[in-house]
Phi, psi and omega in degrees: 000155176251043156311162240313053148286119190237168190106182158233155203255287210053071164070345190281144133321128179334294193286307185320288194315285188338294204293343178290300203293318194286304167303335150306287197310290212275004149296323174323274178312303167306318155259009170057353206205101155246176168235132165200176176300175185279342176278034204218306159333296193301305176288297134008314214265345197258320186290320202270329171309289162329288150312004082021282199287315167352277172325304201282358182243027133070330184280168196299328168301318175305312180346271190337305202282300147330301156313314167320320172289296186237120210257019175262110184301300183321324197274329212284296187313355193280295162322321208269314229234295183239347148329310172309303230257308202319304206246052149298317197262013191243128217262329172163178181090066170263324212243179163201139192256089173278133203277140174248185173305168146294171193272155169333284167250031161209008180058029191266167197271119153258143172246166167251107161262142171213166186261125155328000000 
């Protein structure tokens, strides 16, 4: 049983999914806009909220703490300077997953994640 287990594996090994999950957020964060499946959206989508809020509380400890996520400086700062400030006045909700066709050759549910 799962009871209250959270996250999904998506077929992966621990480091690979890690290493999956941080490059979806920082294609995110760089283009505002991707197509990938919808669990791999979903999940994604929960790492980029966190780095948001990170951005929106601006301190060196948040940095930090981010940099630790994503290990490309150039994106933290993206996040920091201008994502924080964008979605200051905003309560939570950065992001969003609209469901698209299946995929072509294996038929999986593609979503579009984009930032609000």
């Amino acid at each position: 049983m799962r009871h209250r287990v959270a996250g999904r594996k998506l077929g992966r090994p621990t480091g690979e999914r890690v290493a999956l999950l941080r490059s979806l957020v920082t294609s995110l964060i760089i283009h505002e806009k991707l197509v990938t499946t919808v669990t791999r959206a979903k999940e994604a989508r929960i790492l980029c909220e966190k780095m948001i809020t990170f951005g929106k509380k601006g301190t060196l400890h948040h940095r930090r703490l981010a940099l630790s996520e994503i290990s490309n400086s150039r994106v933290v700062g993206k996040v920091f300077d201008v994502l924080g400030p964008r979605y200051l006045e905003r309560a939570g909700g950065y992001t969003r997953v609209i469901r698209l066709a299946s995929r072509k050759g294996d038929a999986a549910p593609l979503a579009q994640l984009e930032l609000v």
